[in-house]
C-alpha positions as CSV (number, residue, x, y, z in Angstrom):
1,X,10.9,-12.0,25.7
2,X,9.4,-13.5,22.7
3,X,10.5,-13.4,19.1
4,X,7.2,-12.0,18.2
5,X,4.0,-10.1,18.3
6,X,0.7,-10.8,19.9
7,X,-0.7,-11.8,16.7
8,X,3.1,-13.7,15.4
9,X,4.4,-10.7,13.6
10,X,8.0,-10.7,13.6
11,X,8.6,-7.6,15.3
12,X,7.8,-8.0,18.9
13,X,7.7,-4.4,19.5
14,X,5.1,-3.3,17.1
15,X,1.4,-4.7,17.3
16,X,-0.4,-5.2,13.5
17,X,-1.6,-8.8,12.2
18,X,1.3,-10.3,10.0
19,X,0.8,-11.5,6.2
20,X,0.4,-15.4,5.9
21,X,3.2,-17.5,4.6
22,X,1.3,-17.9,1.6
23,X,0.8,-14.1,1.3
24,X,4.6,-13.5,1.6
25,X,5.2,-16.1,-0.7
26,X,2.6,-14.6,-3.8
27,X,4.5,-11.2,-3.1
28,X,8.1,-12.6,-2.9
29,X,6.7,-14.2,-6.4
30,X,5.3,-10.8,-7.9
31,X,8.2,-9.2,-6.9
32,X,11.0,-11.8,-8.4
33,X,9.4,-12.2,-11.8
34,X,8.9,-8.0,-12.1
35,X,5.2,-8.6,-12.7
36,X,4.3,-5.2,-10.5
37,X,3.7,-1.7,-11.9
38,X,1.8,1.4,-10.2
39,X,-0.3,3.0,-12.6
40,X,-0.6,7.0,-11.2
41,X,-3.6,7.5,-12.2
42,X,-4.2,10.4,-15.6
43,X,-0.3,10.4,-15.1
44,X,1.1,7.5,-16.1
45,X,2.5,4.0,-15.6
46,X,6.0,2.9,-13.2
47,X,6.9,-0.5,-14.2
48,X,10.7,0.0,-13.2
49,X,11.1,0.8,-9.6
50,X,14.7,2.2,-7.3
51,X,13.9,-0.1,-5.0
52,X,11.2,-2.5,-3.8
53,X,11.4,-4.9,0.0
54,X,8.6,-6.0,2.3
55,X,8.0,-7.7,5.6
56,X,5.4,-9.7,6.9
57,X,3.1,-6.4,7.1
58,X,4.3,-4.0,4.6
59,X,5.7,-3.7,0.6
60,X,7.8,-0.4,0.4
61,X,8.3,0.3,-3.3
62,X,10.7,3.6,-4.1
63,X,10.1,4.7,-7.7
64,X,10.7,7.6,-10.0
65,X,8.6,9.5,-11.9
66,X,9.8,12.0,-15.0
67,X,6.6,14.0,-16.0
68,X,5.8,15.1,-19.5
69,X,2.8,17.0,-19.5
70,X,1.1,19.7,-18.7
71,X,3.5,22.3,-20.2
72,X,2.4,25.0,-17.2
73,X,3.0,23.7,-14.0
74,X,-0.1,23.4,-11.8
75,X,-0.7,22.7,-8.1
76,X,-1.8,18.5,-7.6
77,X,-2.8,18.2,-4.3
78,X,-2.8,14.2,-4.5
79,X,-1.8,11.0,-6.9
80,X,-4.3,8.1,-7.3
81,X,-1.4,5.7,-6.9
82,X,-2.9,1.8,-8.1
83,X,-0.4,-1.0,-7.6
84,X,-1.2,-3.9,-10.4
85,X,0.3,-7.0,-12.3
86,X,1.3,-6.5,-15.6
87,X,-1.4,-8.0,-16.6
88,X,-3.6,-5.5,-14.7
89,X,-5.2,-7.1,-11.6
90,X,-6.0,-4.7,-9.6
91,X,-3.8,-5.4,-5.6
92,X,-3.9,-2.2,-3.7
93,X,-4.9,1.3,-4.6
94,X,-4.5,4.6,-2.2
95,X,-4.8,8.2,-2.6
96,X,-1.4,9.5,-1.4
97,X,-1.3,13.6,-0.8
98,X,2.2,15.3,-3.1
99,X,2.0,18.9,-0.3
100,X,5.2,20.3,1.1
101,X,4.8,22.2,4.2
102,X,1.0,22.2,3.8
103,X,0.8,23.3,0.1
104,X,0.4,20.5,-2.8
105,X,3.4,20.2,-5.3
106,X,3.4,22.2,-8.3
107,X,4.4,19.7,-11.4
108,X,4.8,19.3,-15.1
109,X,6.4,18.7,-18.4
110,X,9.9,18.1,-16.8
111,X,9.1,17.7,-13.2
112,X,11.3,14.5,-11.3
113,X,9.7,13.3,-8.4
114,X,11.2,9.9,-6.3
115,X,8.3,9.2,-4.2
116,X,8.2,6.1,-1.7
117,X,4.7,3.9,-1.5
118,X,4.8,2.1,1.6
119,X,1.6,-0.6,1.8
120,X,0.4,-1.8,4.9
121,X,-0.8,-5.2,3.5
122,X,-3.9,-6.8,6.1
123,X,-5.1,-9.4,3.7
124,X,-4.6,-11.0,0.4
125,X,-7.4,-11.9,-2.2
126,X,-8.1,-15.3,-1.8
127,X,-8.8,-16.2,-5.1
128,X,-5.5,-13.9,-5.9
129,X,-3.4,-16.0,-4.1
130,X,-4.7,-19.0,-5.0
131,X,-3.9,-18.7,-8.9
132,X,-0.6,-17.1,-7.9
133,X,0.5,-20.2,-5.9
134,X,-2.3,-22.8,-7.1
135,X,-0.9,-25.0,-3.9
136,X,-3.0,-23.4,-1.6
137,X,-5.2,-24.6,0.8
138,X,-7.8,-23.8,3.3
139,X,-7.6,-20.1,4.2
140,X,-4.7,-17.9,2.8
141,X,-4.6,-15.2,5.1
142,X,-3.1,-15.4,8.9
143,X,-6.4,-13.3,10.3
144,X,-8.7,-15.7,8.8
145,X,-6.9,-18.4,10.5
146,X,-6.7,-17.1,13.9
147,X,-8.1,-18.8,17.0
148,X,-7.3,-15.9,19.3
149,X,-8.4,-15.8,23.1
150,X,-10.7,-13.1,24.1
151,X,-8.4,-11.2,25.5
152,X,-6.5,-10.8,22.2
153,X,-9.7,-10.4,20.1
154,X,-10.4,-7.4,21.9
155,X,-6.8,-6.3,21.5
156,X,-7.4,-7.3,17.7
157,X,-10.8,-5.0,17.8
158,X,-8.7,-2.2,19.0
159,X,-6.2,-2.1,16.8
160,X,-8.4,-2.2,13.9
161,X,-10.7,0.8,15.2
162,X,-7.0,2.8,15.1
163,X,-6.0,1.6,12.0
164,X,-9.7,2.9,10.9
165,X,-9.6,6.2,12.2
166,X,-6.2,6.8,11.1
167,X,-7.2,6.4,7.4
168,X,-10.1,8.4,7.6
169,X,-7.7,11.6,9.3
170,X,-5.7,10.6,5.8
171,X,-8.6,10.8,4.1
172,X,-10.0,13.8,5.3
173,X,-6.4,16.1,4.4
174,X,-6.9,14.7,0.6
175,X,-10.4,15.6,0.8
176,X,-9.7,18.6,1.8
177,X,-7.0,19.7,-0.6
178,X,-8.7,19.0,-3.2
179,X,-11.5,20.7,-2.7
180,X,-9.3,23.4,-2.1
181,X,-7.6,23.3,-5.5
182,X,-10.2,22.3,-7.5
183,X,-11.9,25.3,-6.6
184,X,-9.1,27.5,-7.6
């Protein structure tokens, strides 16, 4: 049985399209010199994190957030969570839902939350990677690089259209909490 994925990924029992060696390398970077920080957007900055690891697919960071406002606890349905270097290029941004058995988390002035942000990381800017690691050459992300047989494009097709319709189910929950709690 072989060491890898269809597409190289080093777990031969899941399919998703790996990060480049130069991709792993620009986040192995970011992560070493503690230039990452998740702004939660109208809520705050995280630049010290419990605990952060990746893969060749994903970045898990584990953080903790100490709220000091409002003073009356209200329902938030969802954070607007923005992952950025310090000096505040913009990498990934999601909306991630905060509900507990189907209702959104009432928070405030004193609420702790540990929260986990795991990033499924497809691609890398280019032009991010290459003034991160100024080495680079030719294409910097493993899709953009692959000469796949037809077989495997189709495979490749397929998995996208999943990954696709499973963030537009994600999408749809957040959109509908919050228009449920912004109407109340």
């Amino acid at each position: 049985m072989s060491e890898k994925n269809a597409f190289g990924g080093g777990n031969p029992f899941s399919l998703y399209t790996p990060m480049s060696e130069d991709e792993q390398e620009v986040l192995g970077r970011l992560i070493e010199e503690e230039d990452l920080e998740i702004h939660i957007v109208n809520w705050g900055i995280v630049n010290k994190f419990q605990k952060i690891s990746f893969g060749d697919l994903r970045l898990q960071i584990i953080f903790r957030v100490v709220l000091t406002a409002p003073q009356i606890h209200i329902p938030v349905p969802f954070f607007d969570l923005e992952l950025r270097t310090r000096g505040g290029i913009l990498l990934f941004k999601d909306r991630k839902p905060l509900v507990m058995e189907g209702y959104p988390l009432c928070i405030g002035a004193g609420s702790e939350l540990v929260l986990a942000w795991d990033i499924a990381i497809r691609k890398m800017s280019e032009e991010f990677v290459k003034m991160v690691k100024p080495g680079s050459v030719g294409l910097t992300s493993r899709e953009g690089n692959y000469k796949l047989p037809a077989q495997d494009m189709r495979l490749l097709r397929e998995l996208r259209t999943k990954e696709e319709k499973v963030k537009k189910e994600d999408q749809k929950i957040v959109a509908q909490l919050a228009k449920k709690y912004d109407s109340d």
